[in-house]
C-alpha positions as CSV (number, residue, x, y, z in Angstrom):
1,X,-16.5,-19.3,0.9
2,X,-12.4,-19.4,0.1
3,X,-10.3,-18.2,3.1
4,X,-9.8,-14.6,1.7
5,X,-13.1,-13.6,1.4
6,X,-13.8,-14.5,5.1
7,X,-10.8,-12.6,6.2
8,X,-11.7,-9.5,4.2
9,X,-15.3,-9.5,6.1
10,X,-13.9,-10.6,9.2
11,X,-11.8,-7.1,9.1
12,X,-14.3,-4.7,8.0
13,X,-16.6,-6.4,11.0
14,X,-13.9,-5.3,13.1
15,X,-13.5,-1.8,11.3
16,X,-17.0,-1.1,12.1
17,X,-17.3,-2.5,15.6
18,X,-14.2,-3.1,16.7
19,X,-14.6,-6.8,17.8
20,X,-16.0,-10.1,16.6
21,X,-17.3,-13.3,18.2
22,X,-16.2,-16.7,16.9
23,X,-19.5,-18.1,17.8
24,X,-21.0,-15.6,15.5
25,X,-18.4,-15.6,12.7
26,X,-18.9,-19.6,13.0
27,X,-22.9,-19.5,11.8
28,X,-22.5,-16.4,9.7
29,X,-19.7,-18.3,7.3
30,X,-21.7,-22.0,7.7
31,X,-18.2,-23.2,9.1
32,X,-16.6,-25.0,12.3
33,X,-15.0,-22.6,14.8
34,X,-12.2,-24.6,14.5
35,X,-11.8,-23.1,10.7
36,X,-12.8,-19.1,12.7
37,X,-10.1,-19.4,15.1
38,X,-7.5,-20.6,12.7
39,X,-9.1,-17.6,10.5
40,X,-7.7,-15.4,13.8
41,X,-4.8,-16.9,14.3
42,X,-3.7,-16.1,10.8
43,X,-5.2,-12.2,11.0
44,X,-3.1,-12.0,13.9
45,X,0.1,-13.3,12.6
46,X,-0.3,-10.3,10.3
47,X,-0.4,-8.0,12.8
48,X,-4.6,-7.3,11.7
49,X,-6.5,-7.5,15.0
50,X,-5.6,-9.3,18.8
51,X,-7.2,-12.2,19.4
52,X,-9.3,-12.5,22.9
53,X,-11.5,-15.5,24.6
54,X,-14.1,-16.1,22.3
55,X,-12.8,-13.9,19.6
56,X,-11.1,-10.9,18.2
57,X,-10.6,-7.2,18.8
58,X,-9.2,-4.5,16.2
59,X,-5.3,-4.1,16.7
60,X,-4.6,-1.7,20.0
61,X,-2.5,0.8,17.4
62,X,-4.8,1.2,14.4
63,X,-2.8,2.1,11.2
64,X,-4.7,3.7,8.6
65,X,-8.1,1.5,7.3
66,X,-6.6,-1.6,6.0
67,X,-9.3,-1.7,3.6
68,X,-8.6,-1.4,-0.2
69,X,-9.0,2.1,-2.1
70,X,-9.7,4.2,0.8
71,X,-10.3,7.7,-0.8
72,X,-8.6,10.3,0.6
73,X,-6.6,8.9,3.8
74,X,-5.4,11.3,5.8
75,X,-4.1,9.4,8.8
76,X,-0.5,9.9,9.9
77,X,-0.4,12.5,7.8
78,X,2.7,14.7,8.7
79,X,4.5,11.2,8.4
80,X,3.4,11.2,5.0
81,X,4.6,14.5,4.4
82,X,8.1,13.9,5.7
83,X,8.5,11.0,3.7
84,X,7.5,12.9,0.4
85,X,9.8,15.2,1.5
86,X,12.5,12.8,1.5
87,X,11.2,10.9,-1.7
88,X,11.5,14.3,-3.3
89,X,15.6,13.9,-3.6
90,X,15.5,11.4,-6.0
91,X,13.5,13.3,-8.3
92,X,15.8,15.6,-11.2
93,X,14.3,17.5,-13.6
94,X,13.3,15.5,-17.1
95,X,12.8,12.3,-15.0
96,X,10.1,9.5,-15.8
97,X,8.5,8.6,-12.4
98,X,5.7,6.8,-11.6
99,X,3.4,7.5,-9.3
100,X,1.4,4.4,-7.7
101,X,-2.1,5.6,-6.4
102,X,-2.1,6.0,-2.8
103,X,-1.8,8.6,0.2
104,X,1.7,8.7,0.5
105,X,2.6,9.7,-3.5
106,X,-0.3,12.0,-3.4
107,X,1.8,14.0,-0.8
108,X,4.6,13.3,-3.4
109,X,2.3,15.0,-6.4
110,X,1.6,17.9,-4.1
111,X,5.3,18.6,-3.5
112,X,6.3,18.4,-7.3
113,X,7.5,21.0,-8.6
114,X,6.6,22.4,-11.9
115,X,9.0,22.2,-13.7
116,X,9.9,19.6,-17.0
117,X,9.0,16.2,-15.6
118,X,7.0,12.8,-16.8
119,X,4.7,11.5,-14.5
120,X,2.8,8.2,-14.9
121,X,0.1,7.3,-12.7
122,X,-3.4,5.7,-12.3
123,X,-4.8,7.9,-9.5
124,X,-7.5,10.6,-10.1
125,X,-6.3,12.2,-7.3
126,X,-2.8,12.5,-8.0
127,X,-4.0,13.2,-11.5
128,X,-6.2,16.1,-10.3
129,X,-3.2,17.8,-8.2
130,X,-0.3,17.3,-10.9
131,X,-2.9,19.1,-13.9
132,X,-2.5,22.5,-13.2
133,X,1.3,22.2,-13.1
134,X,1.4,22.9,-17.2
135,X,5.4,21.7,-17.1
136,X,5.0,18.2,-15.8
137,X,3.8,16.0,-18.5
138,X,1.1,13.7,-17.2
139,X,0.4,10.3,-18.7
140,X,-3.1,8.6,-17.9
141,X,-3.3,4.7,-19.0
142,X,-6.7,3.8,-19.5
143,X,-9.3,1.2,-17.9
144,X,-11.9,1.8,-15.8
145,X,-12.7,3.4,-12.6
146,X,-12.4,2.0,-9.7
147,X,-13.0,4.8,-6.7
148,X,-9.6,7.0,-7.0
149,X,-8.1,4.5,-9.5
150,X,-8.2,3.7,-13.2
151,X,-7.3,-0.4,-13.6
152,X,-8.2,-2.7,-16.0
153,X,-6.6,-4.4,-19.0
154,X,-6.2,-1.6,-21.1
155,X,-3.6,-0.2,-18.4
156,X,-1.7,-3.3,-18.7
157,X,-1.1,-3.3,-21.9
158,X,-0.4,0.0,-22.0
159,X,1.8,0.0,-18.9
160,X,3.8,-3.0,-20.7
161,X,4.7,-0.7,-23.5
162,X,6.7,2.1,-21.1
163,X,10.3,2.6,-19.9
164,X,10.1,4.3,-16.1
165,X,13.2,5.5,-14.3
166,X,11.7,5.7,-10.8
167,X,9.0,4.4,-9.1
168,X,7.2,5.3,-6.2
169,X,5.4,2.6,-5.1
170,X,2.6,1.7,-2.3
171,X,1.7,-1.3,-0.1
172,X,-1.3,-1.6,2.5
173,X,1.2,-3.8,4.8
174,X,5.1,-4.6,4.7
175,X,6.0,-7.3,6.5
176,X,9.6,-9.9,6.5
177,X,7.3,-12.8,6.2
178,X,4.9,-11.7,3.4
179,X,6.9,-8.8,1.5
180,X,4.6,-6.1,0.0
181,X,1.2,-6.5,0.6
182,X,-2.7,-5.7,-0.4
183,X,-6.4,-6.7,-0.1
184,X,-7.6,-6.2,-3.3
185,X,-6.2,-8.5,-6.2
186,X,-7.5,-5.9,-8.9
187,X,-4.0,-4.0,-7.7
188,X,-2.0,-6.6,-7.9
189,X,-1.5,-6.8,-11.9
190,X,-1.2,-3.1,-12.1
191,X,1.2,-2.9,-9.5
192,X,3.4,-5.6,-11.0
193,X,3.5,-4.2,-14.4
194,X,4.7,-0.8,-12.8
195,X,7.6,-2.9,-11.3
196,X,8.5,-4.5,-14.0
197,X,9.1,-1.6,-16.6
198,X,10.8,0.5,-13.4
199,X,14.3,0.9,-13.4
200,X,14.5,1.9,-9.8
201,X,11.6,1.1,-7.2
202,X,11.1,2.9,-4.1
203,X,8.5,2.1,-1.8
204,X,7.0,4.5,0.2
205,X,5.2,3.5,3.7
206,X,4.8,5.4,7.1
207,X,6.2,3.2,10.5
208,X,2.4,1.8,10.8
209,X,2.2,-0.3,7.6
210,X,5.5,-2.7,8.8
211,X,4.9,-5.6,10.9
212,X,1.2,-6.0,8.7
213,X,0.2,-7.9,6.2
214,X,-2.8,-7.4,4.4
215,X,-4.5,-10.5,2.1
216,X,-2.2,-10.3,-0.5
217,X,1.4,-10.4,-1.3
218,X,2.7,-8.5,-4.7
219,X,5.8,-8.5,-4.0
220,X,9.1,-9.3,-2.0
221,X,11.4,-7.1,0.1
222,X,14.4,-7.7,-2.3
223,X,12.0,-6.3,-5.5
224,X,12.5,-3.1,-4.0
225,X,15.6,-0.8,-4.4
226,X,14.5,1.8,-1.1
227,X,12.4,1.9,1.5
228,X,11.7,5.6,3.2
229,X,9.4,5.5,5.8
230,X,8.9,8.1,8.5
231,X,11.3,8.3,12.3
232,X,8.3,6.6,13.8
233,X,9.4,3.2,13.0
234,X,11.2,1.5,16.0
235,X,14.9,0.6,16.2
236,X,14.1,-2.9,16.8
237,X,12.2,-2.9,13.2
238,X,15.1,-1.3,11.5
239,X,17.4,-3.4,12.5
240,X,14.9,-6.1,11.2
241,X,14.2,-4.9,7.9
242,X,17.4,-2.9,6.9
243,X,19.3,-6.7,6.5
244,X,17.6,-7.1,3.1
245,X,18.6,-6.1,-0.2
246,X,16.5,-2.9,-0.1
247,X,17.7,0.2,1.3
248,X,15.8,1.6,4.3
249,X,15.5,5.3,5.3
250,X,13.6,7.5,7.6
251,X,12.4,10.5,6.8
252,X,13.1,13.4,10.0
């Protein structure tokens, strides 16, 4: 079993019980605890769980489910809020955003208003709020469904083809060391073709997604034009992460 796939189980052990035992992990996987503790080390270097004798326990301040797709999450939500608040400046009237599916931009979608507008995006439920707003223009690639999301290579292809002025993207984890970050590598493609036909890229994160990393990286901190997270994140961390190309703001 490859690295990745031992750290995605080793999490959602810790998701549903809140702790894990090397000796365990070690005959579950058919592997040395040598290879589990190294597996531990490198969760916690993420900023994923806290290592203990004998094992692991879930981080002391849980961020929202680190796990992919997580349909609806409503954790840290007036964070959310204020930061699609604050996202909401940069959208005029006849703009072509984009929309990445997550938490975050669905509070974006339920703040548009309705008036002329282009919106691009791959989540149902981003798609289900923006549909009754008859003057936004809402463009669905195809694919398949995948929970609240529509992937697949269809939506590439399709996504390739587009010219976006904004978008608003999404991340599981930021971190200095591993940039943008998510489990799932289904995302990853779709994600990156957002990027690359977006003029402007603003990511969109509350204070408990930096210092994290999840499994894997999409992108760097210099991809992104802004940052806007919520006043929860710490001084210390924006001093850290405003010394990058990317603009960082907090949303009051």
């Amino acid at each position: 079993m490859l690295a990745a796939a031992r750290h995605q189980i080793i999490l959602e052990r810790l998701l549903a019980e809140g702790a894990v035992q090397v000796s365990e992990l070690s005959e579950r996987f058919g592997v040395t605890p040598k290879t589990i503790r190294e597996d531990l080390e490198k969760l916690e270097e993420k900023g994923l769980l806290r290592r203990t004798h004998g094992g692991a326990v879930a981080s002391a301040e849980e961020a929202e489910p680190m796990l992919p797709l997580q349909i609806p999450n409503t954790k840290h939500l007036s964070e959310k809020e204020a930061i699609a608040r604050h996202a909401l400046r940069y959208i005029q009237p006849n703009d072509v955003i984009a929309l990445d599916a997550g938490s975050t931009t669905l509070e974006i979608a339920k703040r548009l208003p309705n008036e002329p507008l282009t919106v691009l995006t791959n989540d149902l439920l981003i798609m289900q709020e923006l549909i009754g707003k008859d003057r936004i223009r809402l463009v669905v690639p195809g694919g398949y469904r995948q929970r609240n999301v529509l992937i697949g290579n269809e939506a590439l292809d399709w996504l390739n083809r587009l010219n976006v002025q904004k978008l608003f993207l999404t991340a599981t984890g930021i971190h200095e060391k591993y940039g943008l970050t998510v489990f799932t590598g289904e995302l990853i493609d779709l994600k990156k073709a957002y990027m690359t036909n977006a003029r402007e890229i603003y990511c969109v994160a509350d204070h408990t997604k930096f210092d994290r990393a999840a499994l894997l990286t999409f992108a760097s901190l210099d991809e992104v034009d802004v940052l806007i997270t919520d006043a929860g994140l710490t001084d210390d961390a924006v001093r850290r992460y405003e010394g990058g190309r990317a603009t960082l703001e907090r949303a009051l």
